[in-house]
C-alpha angles and dihedrals in degrees: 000000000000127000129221124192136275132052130280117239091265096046117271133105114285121238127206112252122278119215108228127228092234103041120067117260123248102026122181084228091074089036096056095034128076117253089255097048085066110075090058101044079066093054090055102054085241091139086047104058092163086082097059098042082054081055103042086041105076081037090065097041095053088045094055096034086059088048085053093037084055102030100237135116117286123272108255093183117050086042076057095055092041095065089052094045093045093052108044077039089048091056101040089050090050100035084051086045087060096051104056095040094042103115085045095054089050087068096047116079092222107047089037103102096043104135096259101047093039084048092242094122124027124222090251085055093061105033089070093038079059090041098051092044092052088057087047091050098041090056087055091050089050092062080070142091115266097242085057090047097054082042091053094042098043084064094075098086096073086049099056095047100035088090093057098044088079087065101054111013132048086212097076086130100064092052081056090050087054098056098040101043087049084089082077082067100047091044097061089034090063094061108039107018102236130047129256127195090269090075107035088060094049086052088053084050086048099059089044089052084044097053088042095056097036085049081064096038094049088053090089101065102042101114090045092050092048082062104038088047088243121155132213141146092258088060082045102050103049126177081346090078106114088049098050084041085051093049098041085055092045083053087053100050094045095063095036089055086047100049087057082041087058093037094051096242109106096121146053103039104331082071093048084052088057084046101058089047096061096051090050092051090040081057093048090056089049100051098056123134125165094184079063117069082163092062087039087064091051104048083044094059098039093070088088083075103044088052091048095046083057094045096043086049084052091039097049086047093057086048099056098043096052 
């Protein structure tokens, strides 16, 4: 890649932004940014915002399940602080993520030219970068209860372990599941200050959603990882994946139908909003090809709008209700 001149923030040269082979070309976030700033958008995931909506999702859903749960207006606010703390979290998970697995990207076509393993960016670069976000990201847990701050903080632990299970597991994704559907927890947290049974099994639907979506996800790198001795579920699963997809979505309609069931809100249009969900991920199913990496990105994608059909059916509940 070429290099223009100057230094980034942190102290290494400075590269023009790449457009990556997962994120769309020309975005007003490089046009209105300054050459330096673009590296690490891209750590961030900034040019990817499909990352940070999975994440801000199951925050959103546990935050409106407990105001149908409780019977009061949503909470603005902490739906508010959710979107700040999804996405910085978003990119220090992710910009962590690249450091440790910078020498393994460099040997997979898609993940090549990232800012670390292209030398766009230098370890001491993002590390800071890692280091500034995580601050970001601590002032918006502090708004918080202190039963929702130790639970925050408790999720750390997936995150700090997530980068490592590709090397031995071939169950990486559901380590991922476990950190990003965590926000369900947060989200009900928020509001009452302990957990119940209706968020803990939307939680356990929202790590089967999570390893559904990253399987597809992960369709786009088998051949790469087979060669770089990387696991994952898409490798597992084979030419079963759409069966082990299916079942891992029926998993996750199940307890999410069971957690409004517990709440008392499986009906009106938190219910259509379920609805809606399960033909989205019954399309998605359908729509599997592992001969098409190019299909994989956009179901992948499209999962933003699956978890909002089923928020906006719990939000519009609360709404009415109250």
């Amino acid at each position: 890649m070429p290099m223009e001149g100057g230094t980034e923030p942190f102290g290494s040269p400075i590269g023009a932004a790449a457009v990556l082979p997962d994120a769309a070309p020309d975005q007003w976030l490089f046009r209105f940014s300054p050459p330096a700033a673009h590296p690490y958008l891209q750590l961030a995931r900034l040019d990817r915002p499909v990352g940070w909506w999975l994440l801000l999702l199951p925050c959103w859903w546990g935050s409106a399940l407990a105001s149908l749960a409780a019977g009061v207006p949503l909470h603005w606010a902490h739906l508010l602080l959710f979107l700040i703390g999804a996405i910085v979290m978003r990119g220090a998970g992710s910009t962590f993520n690249d450091i440790v697995d910078r020498e393994v990207d460099a040997k997979v076509e898609r993940t090549r030219m990232r800012p670390l393993p292209s030398g766009r960016v230098s370890v001491l670069g993002a590390q800071g970068f890692f280091l500034l976000q995580s601050l970001i990201g601590l002032a918006v847990l502090l708004s918080f209860n202190l039963f929702t701050i130790v639970l925050g903080l408790s999720s750390l632990v997936f995150v700090a372990i997530y980068p490592f299970m590709k090397r031995v597991t071939s169950w990486p994704q559901a380590v991922l599941g476990c950190a990003f559907a965590w926000g369900i927890l947060m989200g009900w947290a928020a509001a009452f200050g302990s957990l119940s049974l209706a968020p803990v099994q939307l939680y356990l639907g929202g790590i089967a959603w999570t390893i559904g979506y990253d399987t597809i996800y992960a369709i786009q790198d088998i051949r790469d990882d087979v060669k770089a001795g990387v696991k994952s579920t898409a490798r597992l699963f084979g030419t079963r994946i759409r069966l082990c997809v299916g079942l891992l979505y029926g998993l996750t309609l199940l307890l999410s139908a069971g957690a409004l069931w517990v709440a008392g809100a499986l009906h009106g249009l938190a219910l259509i909003g379920w609805i809606g969900f399960a033909l989205h991920l019954g399309w998605q199913v359908k729509s599997i090809d592992l001969e098409n990496v190019g299909q994989a990105l956009r179901l992948f994608r499209s999962n933003r709008d699956a978890g909002l059909l089923f928020f906006i059916g719990l939000a519009a509940q609360s709404i009415l209700s109250t």
